[in-house]
Phi, psi and omega in degrees: 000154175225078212235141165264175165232131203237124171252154173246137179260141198230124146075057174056359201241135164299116174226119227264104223255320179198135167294183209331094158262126187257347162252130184230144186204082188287161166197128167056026139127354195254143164237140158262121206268153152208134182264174193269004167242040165091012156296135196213123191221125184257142186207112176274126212195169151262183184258167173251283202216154185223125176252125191273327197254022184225359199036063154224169163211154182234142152236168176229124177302155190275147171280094156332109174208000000 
């Protein structure tokens, strides 16, 4: 398979926000996760990184004040 697992990194630390994501889709400071069972998650963040061969990927949400 080739589906990720998507973290937001919080405080240096990995938190683990949705499982086997077979879609990532930035638009406008925004991303949309879709999973391979139809789960659909919006999240305003950056990309960090995507490790292909360990399936993951990490974000960092943009900070509010």
């Amino acid at each position: 398979m080739c589906e990720s697992n998507v973290y937001i990194m919080r405080d240096d630390k990995e938190e683990l926000v949705m499982e086997s994501v077979g879609s990532l889709v930035p638009s406008n400071g925004k991303i949309t996760l879709k999973s391979i069972f139809g789960e659909i998650m919006y999240i305003e963040g950056d990309l960090v990184d995507i490790d292909l061969i360990g399936h993951k990927i990490r974000l960092k949400e943009h900070c509010v004040q």
